[in-house]
C-alpha positions in Angstrom: 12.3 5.5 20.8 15.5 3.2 22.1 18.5 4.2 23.5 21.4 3.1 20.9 24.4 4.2 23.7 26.1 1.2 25.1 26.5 1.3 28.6 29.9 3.0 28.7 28.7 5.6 26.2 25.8 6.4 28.1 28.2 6.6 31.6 30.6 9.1 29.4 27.6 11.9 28.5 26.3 11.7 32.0 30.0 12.5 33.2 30.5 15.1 30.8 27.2 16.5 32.1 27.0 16.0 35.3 31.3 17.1 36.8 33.4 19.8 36.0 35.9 18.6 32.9 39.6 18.0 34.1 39.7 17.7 38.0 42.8 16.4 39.2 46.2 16.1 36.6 47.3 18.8 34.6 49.8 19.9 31.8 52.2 22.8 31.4 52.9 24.3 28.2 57.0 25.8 28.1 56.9 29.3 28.5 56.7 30.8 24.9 59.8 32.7 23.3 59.9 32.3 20.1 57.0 32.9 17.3 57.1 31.6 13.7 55.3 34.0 11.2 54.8 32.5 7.9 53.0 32.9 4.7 53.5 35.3 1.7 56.1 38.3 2.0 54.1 40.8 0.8 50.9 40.0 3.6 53.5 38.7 6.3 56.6 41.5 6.1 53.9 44.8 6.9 52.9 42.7 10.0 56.1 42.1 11.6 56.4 45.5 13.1 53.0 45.2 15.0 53.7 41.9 16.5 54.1 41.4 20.3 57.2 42.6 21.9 58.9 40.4 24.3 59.0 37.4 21.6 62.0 36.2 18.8 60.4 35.9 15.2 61.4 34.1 12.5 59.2 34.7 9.6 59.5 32.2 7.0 57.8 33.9 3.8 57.6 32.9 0.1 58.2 36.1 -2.5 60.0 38.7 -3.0 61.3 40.0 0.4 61.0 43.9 1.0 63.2 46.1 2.5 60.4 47.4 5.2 61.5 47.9 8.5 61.5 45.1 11.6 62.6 45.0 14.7 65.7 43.6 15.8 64.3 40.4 17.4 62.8 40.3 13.9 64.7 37.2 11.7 63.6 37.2 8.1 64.5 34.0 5.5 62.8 32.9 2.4 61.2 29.4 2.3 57.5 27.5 2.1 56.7 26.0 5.4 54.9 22.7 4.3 53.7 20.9 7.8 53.5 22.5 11.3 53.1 20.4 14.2 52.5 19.8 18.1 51.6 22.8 20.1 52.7 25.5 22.4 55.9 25.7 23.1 56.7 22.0 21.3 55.8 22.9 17.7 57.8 20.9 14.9 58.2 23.0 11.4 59.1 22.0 8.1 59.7 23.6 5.3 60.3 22.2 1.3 63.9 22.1 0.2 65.7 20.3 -2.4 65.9 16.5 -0.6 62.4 17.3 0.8 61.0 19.0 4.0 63.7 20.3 6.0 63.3 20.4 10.1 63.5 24.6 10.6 64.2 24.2 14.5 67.5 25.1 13.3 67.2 28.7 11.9 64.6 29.7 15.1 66.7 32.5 17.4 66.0 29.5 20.3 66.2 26.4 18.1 62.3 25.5 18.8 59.0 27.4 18.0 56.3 27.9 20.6 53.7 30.2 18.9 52.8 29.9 15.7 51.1 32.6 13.0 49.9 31.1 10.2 49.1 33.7 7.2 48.9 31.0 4.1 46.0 30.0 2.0 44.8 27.5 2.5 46.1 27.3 6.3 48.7 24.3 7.0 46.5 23.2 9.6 42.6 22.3 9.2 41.8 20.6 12.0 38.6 21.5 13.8 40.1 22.1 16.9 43.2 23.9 16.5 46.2 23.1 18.9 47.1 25.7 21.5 49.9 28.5 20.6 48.4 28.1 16.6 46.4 31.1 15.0 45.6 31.4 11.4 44.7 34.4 9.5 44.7 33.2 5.9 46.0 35.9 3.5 45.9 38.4 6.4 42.3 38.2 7.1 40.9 38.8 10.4 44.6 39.0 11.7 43.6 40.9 15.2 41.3 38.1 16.2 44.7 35.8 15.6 46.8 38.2 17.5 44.3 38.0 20.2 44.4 34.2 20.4 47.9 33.8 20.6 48.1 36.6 23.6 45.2 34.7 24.9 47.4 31.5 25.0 50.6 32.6 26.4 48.2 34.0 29.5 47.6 30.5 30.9 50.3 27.8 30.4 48.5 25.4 32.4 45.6 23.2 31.0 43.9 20.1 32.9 43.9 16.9 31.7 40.5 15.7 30.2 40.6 12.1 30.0 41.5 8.6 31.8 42.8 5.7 29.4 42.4 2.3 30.6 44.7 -0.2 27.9 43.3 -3.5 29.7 39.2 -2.1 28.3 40.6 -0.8 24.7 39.7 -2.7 21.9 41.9 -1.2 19.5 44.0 -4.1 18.5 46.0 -7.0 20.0 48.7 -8.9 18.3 49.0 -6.3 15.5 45.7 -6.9 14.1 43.6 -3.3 14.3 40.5 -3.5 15.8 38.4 -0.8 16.9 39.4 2.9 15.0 36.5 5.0 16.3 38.1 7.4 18.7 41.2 7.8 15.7 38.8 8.7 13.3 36.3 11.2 15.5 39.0 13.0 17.2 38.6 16.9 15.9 41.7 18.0 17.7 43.8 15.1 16.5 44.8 14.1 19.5 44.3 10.4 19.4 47.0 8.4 17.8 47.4 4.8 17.0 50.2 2.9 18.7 50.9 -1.6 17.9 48.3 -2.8 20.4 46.8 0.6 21.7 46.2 4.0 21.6 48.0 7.5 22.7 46.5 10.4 23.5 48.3 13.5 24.0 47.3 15.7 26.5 48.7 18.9 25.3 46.4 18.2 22.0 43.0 17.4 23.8 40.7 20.3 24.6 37.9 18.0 26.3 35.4 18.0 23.9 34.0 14.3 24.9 33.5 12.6 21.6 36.5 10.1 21.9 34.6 9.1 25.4 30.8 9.1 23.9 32.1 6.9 20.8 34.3 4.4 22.8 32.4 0.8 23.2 34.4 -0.1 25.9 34.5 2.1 28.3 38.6 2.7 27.9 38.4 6.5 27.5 36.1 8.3 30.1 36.3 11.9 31.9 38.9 12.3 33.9 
């Protein structure tokens, strides 16, 4: 049978096979202080008194609010979180209100939100890679394994840097006419972004799975 890789694709699977992913540059995630719980008050409110120590909580919950015990470090409000976004230690929240989704950065204990515990159904993020400092347990299933993942997280704040983008090979668009979309559209981390003439990818979002480098034509994306 024939080989259907272009050149470039077939040079990105023999690096991904053949050299260990991310030598050289690296990222660091802040140091995480601040965990966002949210989700339904009467699966998120019993939780809050099991939850790490050593972190400020705000737990944003819809219903009735009980009067079980929390911590002191332990910050309870009513509200539906509607988007969550970014990653450890840089994640944006929003939450409906009457003029729309309101920014909750305000109403954190350190006016940001590095971890994130998501306890809806369905989960506010479906991506098949999940970003780091993100753990869903939908209605409170399975909630140790998303305990674990966030301790897991806050372990190692640094992560290397998967790929090299070259602007001069992408083929995205020039002139504000889109070209090529495959790397936007087979990213499972969402990591890949769309910019005028180009393309962004954010480090702190990629976990170097390889696809954006085995689908590029041109060769701009590879291992870095």
């Amino acid at each position: 049978s024939g080989n259907f890789l272009t050149a470039p694709q077939q040079a990105a699977l023999a690096a991904i096979a053949g050299a260990p992913p991310g030598t050289g540059r690296e990222v660091r995630y802040a140091a995480p202080g601040v965990l966002l719980v949210t989700g339904s008050a009467d699966i998120a409110v019993p939780l809050l008194a099991s939850l790490p120590t050593g972190l400020d909580v705000l737990a944003v919950v819809t219903g009735q609010i009980s009067s079980a015990p929390h911590a002191p470090n332990v910050r309870l409000m009513e509200g539906r979180v509607t988007r969550v976004e970014g990653w450890m230690g840089a994640f944006a929240v929003f939450a409906a209100s009457r003029i729309g989704n309101a920014d909750l950065a305000p109403f954190s204990p350190g006016k940001r939100f590095d971890l994130v515990l998501d306890l809806n159904e369905p989960s506010l993020i479906s991506r098949e890679v999940l970003p780091r400092g993100y753990a869903a347990a939908p209605s409170g299933r399975d909630i140790g394994n998303a305990l674990r993942i966030l301790a897991e997280a806050m372990q190692d704040p640094v992560k290397p840097v998967f790929f090299s983008y070259r602007a001069d090979l992408c083929s995205h668009g020039a002139r504000s006419v889109t070209g090529c979309t495959r790397c936007l559209s087979i990213c499972p981390a969402g990591a890949i972004t769309a910019e005028p003439d180009t393309i962004r990818v954010e480090p702190f979002l990629c976990h170097g799975c390889g696809s954006c480098t085995v689908a590029c034509p041109s060769g701009a994306l590879s291992y870095a």
